[in-house]
C-alpha positions as CSV (number, residue, x, y, z in Angstrom):
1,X,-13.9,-20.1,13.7
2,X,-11.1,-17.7,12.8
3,X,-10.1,-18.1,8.8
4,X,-6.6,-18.5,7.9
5,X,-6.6,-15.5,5.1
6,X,-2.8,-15.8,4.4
7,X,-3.3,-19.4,3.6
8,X,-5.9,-19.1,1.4
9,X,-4.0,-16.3,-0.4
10,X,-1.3,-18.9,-0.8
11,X,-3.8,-21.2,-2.4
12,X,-5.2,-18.5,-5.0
13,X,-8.0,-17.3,-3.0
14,X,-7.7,-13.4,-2.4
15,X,-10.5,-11.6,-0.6
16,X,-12.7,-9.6,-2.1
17,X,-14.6,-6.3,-0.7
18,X,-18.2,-8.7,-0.7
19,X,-18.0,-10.2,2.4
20,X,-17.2,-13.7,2.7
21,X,-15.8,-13.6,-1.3
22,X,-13.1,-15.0,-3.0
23,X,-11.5,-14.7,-6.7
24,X,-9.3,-17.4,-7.5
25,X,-6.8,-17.1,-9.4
26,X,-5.9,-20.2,-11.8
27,X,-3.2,-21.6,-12.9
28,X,-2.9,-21.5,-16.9
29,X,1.1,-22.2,-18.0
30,X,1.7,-20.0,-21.0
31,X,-2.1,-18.9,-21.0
32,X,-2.7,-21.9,-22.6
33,X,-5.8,-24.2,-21.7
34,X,-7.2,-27.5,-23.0
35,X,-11.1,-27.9,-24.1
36,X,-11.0,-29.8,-21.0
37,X,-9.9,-27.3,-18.9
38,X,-12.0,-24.3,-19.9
39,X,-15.4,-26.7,-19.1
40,X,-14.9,-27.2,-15.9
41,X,-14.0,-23.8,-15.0
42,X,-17.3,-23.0,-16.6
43,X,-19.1,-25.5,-14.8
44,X,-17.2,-24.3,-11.2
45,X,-18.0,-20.6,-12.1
46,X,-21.7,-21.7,-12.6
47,X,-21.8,-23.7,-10.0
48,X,-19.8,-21.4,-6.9
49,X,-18.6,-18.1,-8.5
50,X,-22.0,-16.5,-10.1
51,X,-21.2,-17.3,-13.8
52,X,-18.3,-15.1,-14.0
53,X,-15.2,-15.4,-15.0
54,X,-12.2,-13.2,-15.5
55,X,-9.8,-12.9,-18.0
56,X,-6.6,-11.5,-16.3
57,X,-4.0,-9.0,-18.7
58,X,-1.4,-11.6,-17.4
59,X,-2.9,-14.7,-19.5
60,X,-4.6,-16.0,-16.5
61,X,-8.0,-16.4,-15.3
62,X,-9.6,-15.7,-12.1
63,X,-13.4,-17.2,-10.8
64,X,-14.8,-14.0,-8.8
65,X,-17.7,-14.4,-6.2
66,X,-15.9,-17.9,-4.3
67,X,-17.9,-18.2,-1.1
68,X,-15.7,-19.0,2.0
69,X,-18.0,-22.2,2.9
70,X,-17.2,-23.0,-0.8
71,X,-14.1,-23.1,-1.2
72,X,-12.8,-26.8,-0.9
73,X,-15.6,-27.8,-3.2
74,X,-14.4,-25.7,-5.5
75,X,-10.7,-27.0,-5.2
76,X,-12.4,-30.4,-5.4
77,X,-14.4,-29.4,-8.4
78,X,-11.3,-27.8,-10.5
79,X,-8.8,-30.7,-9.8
80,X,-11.7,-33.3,-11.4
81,X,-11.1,-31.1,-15.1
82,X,-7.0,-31.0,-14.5
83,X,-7.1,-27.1,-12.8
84,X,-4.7,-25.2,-10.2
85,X,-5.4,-22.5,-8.7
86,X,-2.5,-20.2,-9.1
87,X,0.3,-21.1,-5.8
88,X,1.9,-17.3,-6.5
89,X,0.6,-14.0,-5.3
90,X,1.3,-10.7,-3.8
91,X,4.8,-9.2,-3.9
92,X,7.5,-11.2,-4.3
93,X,5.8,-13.6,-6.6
94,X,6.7,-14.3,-10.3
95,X,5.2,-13.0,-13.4
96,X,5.4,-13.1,-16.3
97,X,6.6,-10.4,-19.0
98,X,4.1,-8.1,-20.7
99,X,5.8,-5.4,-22.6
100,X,5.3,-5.5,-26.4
101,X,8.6,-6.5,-28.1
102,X,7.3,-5.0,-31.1
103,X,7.5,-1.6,-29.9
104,X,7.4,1.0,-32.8
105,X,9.5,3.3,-30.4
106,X,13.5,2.7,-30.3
């Protein structure tokens, strides 16, 4: 069966240099999550990801270690606690600002 890589890139899911893993990137709107939230994406990371997670420089959070035969239980899994995974990725996507407005420069 031939996997649809570009599709699951769309859905969050880029590849990783393990074979057969996935990080998913989630969706967190102003890198804001609820109690809620952050529980299940412990539980999923437990669960299919190895215990890890990632805390991205962008206010986001990834689940590293996603196998492939996994990944619409994970889906599943996150939309039970109120979780996206992250619909933008690769160039042309949106992102948010990260300079520091409080620059002591200028």
């Amino acid at each position: 069966m031939a996997v649809d890589y570009a599709t699951l890139k769309k859905g969050g899911f880029m590849r990783q240099k393990q074979k057969n893993n996935f990080s998913l990137r989630l969706r967190v709107v102003g890198g804001n999550l609820t109690a809620k939230q952050l529980a299940k994406i412990a539980e999923v990371s437990e669960n299919y990801g190895d215990g890890y997670v990632h805390l991205t420089s962008r206010q986001s959070v990834e689940i590293p270690f996603v196998k492939l035969d996994d990944v619409e239980a994970v889906k599943d899994a996150l939309a039970e606690g109120d979780v996206e995974a992250s619909h933008s990725s690769g160039p042309g996507s949106l992102r948010s600002e990260s300079k520091n407005n409080y620059s002591l420069s200028g």
